[in-house]
SEVEXNU-797881 format. One record per residue (C-alpha): residue number from 1; residue in one letter; x, y, z. Coordinates in steps of 0.05 Angstrom, whole numbers. Layout:
R     n   res       xx       yy       zz
R   NUM     A        X        Y        Z
...
//
This chain:
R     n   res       xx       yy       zz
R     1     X       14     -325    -1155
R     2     X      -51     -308    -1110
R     3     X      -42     -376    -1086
R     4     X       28     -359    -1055
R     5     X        6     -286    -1029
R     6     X      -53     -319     -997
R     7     X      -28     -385     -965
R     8     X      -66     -404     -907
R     9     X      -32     -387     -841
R    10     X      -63     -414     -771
R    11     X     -109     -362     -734
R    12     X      -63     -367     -680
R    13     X        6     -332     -717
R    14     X      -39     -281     -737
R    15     X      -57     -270     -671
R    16     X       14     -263     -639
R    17     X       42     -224     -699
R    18     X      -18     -182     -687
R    19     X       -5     -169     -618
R    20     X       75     -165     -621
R    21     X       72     -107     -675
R    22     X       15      -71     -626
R    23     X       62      -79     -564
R    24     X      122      -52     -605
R    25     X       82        6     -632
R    26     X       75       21     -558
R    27     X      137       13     -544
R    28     X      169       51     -599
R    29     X      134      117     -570
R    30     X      169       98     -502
R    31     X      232       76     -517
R    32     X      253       88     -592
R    33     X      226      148     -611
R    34     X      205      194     -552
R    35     X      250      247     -582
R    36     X      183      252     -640
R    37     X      153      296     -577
R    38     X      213      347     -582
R    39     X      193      366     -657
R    40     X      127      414     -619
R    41     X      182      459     -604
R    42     X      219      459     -667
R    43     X      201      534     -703
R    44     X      146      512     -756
R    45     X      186      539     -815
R    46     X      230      484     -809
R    47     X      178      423     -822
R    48     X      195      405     -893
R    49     X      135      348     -889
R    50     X      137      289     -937
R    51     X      107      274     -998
R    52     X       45      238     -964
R    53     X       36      308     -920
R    54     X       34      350     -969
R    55     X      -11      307    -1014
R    56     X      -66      294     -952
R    57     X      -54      347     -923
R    58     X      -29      355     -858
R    59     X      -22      403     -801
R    60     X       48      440     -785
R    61     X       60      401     -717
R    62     X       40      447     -654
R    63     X       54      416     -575
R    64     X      -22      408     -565
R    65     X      -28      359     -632
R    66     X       38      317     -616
R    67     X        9      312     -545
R    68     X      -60      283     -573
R    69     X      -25      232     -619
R    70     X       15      218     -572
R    71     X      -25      189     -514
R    72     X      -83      163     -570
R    73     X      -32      120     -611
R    74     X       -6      102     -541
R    75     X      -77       76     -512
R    76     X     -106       49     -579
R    77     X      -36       10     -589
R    78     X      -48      -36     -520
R    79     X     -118      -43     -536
R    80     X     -106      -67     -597
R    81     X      -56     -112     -576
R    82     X     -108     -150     -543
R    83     X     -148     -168     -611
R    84     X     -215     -137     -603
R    85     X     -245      -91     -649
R    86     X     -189     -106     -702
R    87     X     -214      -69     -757
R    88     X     -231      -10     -714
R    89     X     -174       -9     -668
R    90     X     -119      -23     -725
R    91     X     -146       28     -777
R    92     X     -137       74     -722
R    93     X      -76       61     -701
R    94     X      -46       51     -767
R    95     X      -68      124     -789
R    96     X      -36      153     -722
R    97     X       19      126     -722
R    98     X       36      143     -800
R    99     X       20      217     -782
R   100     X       78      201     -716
R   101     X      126      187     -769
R   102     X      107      239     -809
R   103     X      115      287     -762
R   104     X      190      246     -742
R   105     X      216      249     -813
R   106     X      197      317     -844
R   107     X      261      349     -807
R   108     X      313      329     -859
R   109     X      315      247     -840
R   110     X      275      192     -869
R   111     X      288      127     -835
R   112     X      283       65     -879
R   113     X      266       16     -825
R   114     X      194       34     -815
R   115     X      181        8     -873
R   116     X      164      -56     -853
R   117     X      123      -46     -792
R   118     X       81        8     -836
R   119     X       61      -39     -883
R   120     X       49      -85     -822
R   121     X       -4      -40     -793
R   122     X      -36      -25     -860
R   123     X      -51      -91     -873
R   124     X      -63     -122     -803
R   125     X     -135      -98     -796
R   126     X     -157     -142     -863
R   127     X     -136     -203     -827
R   128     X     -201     -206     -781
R   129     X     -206     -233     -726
R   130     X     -157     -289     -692
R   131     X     -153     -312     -627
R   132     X      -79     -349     -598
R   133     X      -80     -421     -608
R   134     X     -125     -419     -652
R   135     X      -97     -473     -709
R   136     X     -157     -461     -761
R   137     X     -120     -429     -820
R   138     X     -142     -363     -850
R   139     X     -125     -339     -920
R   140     X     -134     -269     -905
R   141     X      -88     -272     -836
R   142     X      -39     -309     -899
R   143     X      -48     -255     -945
R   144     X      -28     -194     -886
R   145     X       32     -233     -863
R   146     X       55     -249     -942
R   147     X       49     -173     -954
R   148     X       96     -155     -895
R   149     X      140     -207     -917
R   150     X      145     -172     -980
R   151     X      165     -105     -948
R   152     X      216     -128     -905
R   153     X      248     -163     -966
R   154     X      243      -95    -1001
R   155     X      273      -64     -955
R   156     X      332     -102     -963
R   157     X      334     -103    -1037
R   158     X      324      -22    -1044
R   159     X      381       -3     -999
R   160     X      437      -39    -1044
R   161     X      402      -14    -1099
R   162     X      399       55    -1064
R   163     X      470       47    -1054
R   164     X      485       26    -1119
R   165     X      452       84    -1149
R   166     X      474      146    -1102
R   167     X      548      119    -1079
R   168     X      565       73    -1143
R   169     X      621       23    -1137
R   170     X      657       64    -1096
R   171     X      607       52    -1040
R   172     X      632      -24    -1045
R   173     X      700       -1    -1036
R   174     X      692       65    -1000
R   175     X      700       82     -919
R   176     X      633       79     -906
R   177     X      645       23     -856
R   178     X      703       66     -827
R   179     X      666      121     -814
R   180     X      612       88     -783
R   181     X      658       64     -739
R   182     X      693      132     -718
R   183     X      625      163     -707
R   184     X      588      113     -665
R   185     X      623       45     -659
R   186     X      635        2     -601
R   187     X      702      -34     -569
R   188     X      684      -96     -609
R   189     X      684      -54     -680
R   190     X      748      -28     -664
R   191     X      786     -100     -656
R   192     X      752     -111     -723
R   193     X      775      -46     -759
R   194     X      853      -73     -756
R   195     X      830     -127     -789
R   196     X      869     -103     -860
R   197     X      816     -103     -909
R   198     X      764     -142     -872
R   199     X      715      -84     -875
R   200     X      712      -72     -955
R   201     X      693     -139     -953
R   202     X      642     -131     -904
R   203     X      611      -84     -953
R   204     X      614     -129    -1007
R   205     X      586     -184     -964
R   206     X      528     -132     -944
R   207     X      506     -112    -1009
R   208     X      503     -177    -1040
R   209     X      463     -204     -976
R   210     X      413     -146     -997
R   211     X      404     -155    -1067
R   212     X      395     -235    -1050
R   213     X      349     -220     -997
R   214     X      294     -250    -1042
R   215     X      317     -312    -1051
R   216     X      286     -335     -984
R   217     X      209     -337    -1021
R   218     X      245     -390    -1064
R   219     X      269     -422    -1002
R   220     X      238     -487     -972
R   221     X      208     -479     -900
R   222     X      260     -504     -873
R   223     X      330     -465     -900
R   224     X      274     -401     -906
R   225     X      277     -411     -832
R   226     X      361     -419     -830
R   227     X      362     -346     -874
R   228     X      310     -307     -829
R   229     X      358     -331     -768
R   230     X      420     -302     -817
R   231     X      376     -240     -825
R   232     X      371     -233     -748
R   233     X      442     -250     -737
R   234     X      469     -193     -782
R   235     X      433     -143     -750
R   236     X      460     -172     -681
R   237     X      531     -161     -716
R   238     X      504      -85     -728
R   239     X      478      -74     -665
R   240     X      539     -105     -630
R   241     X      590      -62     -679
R   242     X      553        7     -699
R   243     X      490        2     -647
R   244     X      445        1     -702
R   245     X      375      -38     -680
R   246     X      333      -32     -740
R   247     X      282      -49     -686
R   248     X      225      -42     -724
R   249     X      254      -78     -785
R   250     X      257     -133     -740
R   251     X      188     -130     -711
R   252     X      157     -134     -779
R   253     X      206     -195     -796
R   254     X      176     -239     -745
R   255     X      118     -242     -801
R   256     X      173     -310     -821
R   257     X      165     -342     -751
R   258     X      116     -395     -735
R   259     X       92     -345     -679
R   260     X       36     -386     -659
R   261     X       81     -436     -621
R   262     X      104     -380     -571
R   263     X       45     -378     -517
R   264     X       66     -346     -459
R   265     X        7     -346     -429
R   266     X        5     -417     -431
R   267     X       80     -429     -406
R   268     X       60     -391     -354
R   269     X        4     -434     -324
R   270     X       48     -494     -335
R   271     X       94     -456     -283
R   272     X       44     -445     -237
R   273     X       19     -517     -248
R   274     X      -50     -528     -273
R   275     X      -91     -503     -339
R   276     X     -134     -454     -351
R   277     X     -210     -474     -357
R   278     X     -211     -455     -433
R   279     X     -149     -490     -449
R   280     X     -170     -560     -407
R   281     X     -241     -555     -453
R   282     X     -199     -548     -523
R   283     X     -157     -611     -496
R   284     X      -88     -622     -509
R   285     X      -49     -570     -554
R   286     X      -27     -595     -620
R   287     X       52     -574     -593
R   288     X       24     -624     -536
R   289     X       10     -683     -580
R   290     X       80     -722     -564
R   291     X       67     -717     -484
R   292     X       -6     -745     -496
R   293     X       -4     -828     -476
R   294     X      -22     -872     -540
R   295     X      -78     -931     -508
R   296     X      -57     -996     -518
R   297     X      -87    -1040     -573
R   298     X     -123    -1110     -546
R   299     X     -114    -1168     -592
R   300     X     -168    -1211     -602
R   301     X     -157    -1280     -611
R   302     X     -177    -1314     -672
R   303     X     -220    -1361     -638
R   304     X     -265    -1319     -613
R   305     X     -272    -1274     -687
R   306     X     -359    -1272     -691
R   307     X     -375    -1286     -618
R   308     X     -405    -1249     -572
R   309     X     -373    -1222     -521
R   310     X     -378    -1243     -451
R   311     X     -367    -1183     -402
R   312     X     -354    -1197     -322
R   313     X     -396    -1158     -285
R   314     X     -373    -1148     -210
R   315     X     -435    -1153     -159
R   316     X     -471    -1091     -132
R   317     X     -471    -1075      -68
R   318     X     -525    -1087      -33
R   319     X     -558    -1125      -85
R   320     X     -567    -1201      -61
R   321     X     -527    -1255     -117
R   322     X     -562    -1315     -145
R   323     X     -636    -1340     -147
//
């Protein structure tokens, strides 16, 4: 067992998992959740904080604190993308942005998709540090990617069981789907709504795929690849039907991919046609090894097995031949 949740994982997929879940972090104040910064002027009685802030705990949310955590998670996040100080910089950023969510769920939601990328950024700063393209294995990087792996699967597994437990059977042949629909789906999740029962089975399909999620650590490498690409597919179907991301769900789940083959960086200079001085000192990159020329081999002749041999020297230049 510490075997598997320790298996050696190159420098380099730490790296870019590192820096991915950073960059999303940023993004997520940006993009996903910017509506967080209307809670400052929510009336204080009605923060109903979690569990976590009432054990620690933590301050009723004012404009002046949501601004500070803000713009610190925001900076820390991009320079903690770029690797250094990854103990510092990720402790920090993993206790900011826990107290963002905080803040973001204590109004009467709890989002089960964070789950993931929380676990991500409590466990990233362990992995030390890891530079991209770096294809030395680490068994601490192995052990921070094996534990987010873990969450994401949990994720899946707890909501059928969630659903098992709060709806019953009836949530397998309920209108959940239906309603979904009628409050925020799209053109293409109408066409599939006259489908006559196509979405009870949907739900059936959606809560066995949950409770089965687990199966992919009993996966080989390769069909554990085929189910994280079904994992990524479904949610397309979500997004495409109910415009559900689960963005970061599916930030955490790149902790599957072999993310140390993605260099943009390097794509990049092969665009603009010529290599970087660090990357022509390493040599060829081990991605590279097929495009690298094999030297020919030069029989020797039995004959001349245990003589020495005689090497042609052209004359110098300048230098007069012969006695």
């Amino acid at each position: 067992m510490t075997s598997w949740l320790t298996e050696a994982v190159p420098r380099g997929r730490v790296a870019a998992f590192r820096t991915l879940i950073y960059l999303f972090v940023a993004a997520d104040l940006v993009v996903f959740t910017p509506w967080v910064r209307t809670r400052a002027s929510v009336p204080g009685e009605l923060y109903q904080p979690l569990l976590v802030g009432r054990i620690l705990p933590l301050p009723t949310p004012t404009p002046a604190l949501v601004a500070v955590i803000f713009w610190a998670l925001l900076l820390l996040a991009l320079l903690a993308a770029t690797g250094r100080a990854p103990r510092l910089l990720g402790w920090s950023v993993c206790a900011l942005y826990l107290e963002w969510m905080i803040i973001a769920m204590s109004y009467g939601k709890v989002d089960h998709d964070r789950f993931g990328l929380l676990v991500a950024l409590a466990v990233l700063p362990t992995a030390g540090r890891a530079r991209h393209g770096d294809t030395t294995r680490t068994e601490a990087g192995g052990w921070a990617l094996r534990v987010t792996q873990i969450a994401v699967i949990c994720t899946y597994f707890l909501a059928a069981w969630a659903k098992l437990r709060f709806g019953g059977l009836d949530w397998l042949t309920g209108s959940v789907l239906a309603r979904a629909i009628i409050r925020r789906g799209t053109d293409f999740a109408d066409l599939i709504a006259q489908v006559p029962y196509l979405l009870i089975v949907a739900q059936f399909g959606i809560v066995a795929f949950e409770l089965f999620s687990p199966v992919v650590f009993l996966l080989p490498a390769r069909w554990r690849g085929a189910m994280v690409g079904f994992f990524y597919s479904f949610h397309a179907v979500t997004i495409a039907t109910i415009t559900i991301s689960f963005a970061p769900h599916l930030a955490a789940m790149t902790s599957f991919l072999p993310l140390e083959r993605v260099r943009p960086l390097v794509w990049a200079r092969r665009l603009a046609g010529h290599r970087g001085p660090a990357e022509e000192d390493a040599g060829p990159h081990p991605d590279d090894v097929d495009t690298v020329p094999a030297q020919p081999s030069v029989a020797v002749p039995p004959s001349a097995a245990g003589r020495t041999p005689v090497v042609d020297q052209a004359p110098v230049v300048g230098r007069p031949v012969g006695p």
